[in-house]
C-alpha positions as CSV (number, residue, x, y, z in Angstrom):
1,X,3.7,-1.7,-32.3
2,X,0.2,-0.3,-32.1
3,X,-2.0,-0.9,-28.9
4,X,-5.8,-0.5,-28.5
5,X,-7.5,-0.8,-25.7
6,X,-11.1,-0.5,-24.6
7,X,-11.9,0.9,-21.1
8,X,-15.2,0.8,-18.8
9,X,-14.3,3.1,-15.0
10,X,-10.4,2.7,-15.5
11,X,-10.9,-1.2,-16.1
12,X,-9.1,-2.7,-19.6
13,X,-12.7,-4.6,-21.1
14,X,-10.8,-5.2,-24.7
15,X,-7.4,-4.6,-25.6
16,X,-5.5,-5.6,-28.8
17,X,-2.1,-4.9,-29.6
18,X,-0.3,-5.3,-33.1
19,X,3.1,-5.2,-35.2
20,X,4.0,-4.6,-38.6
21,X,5.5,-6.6,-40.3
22,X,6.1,-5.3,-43.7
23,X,9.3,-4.0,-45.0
24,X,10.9,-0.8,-43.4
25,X,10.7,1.0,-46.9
26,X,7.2,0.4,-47.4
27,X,5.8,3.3,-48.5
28,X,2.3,5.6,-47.6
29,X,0.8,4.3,-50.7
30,X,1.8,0.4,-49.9
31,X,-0.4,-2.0,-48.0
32,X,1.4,-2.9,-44.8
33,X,1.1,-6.2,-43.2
34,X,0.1,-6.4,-39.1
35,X,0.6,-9.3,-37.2
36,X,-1.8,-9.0,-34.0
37,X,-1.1,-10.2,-30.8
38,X,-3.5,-13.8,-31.3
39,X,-1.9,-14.4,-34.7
40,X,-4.4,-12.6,-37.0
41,X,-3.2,-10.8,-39.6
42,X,-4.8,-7.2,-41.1
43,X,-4.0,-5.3,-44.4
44,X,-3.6,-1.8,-43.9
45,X,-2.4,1.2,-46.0
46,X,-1.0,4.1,-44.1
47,X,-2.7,6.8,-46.1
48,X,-6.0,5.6,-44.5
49,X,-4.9,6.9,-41.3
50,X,-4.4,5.1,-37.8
51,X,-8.3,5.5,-36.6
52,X,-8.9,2.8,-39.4
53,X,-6.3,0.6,-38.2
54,X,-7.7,0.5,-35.0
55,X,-10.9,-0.5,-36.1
56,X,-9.7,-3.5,-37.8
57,X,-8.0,-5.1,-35.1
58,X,-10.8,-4.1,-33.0
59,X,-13.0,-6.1,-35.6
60,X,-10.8,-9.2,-34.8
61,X,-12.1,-9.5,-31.3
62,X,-14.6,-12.2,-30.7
63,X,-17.2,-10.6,-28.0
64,X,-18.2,-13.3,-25.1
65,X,-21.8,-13.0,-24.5
């Protein structure tokens, strides 16, 4: 499970949290599946590092104005 969170003075304004869901023997090269915590799902390939990951489930969360 991977977590992210957004703080503003100690206070959690975003947080997102995800699990993958491909097979334990996917490899660096494969794409992995990631089921985040409101259902969405994100395509991710290890190789491209964790920062990247983060990004995309951050991109899955719908801003209130």
């Amino acid at each position: 499970m991977i977590t992210v969170q957004i703080l503003i003075n100690e206070k959690v304004i975003y947080c997102r949290s995800a699990v993958n869901k491909s097979p334990i023997k996917a490899g660096i090269d494969d794409v992995n599946i990631y089921k985040n915590d409101d259902g969405t799902i994100i395509k991710h390939t290890p190789k491209d590092g964790a920062v990247v990951l983060a990004k995309k489930m951050l991109d899955t969360i719908k801003e209130e104005l």
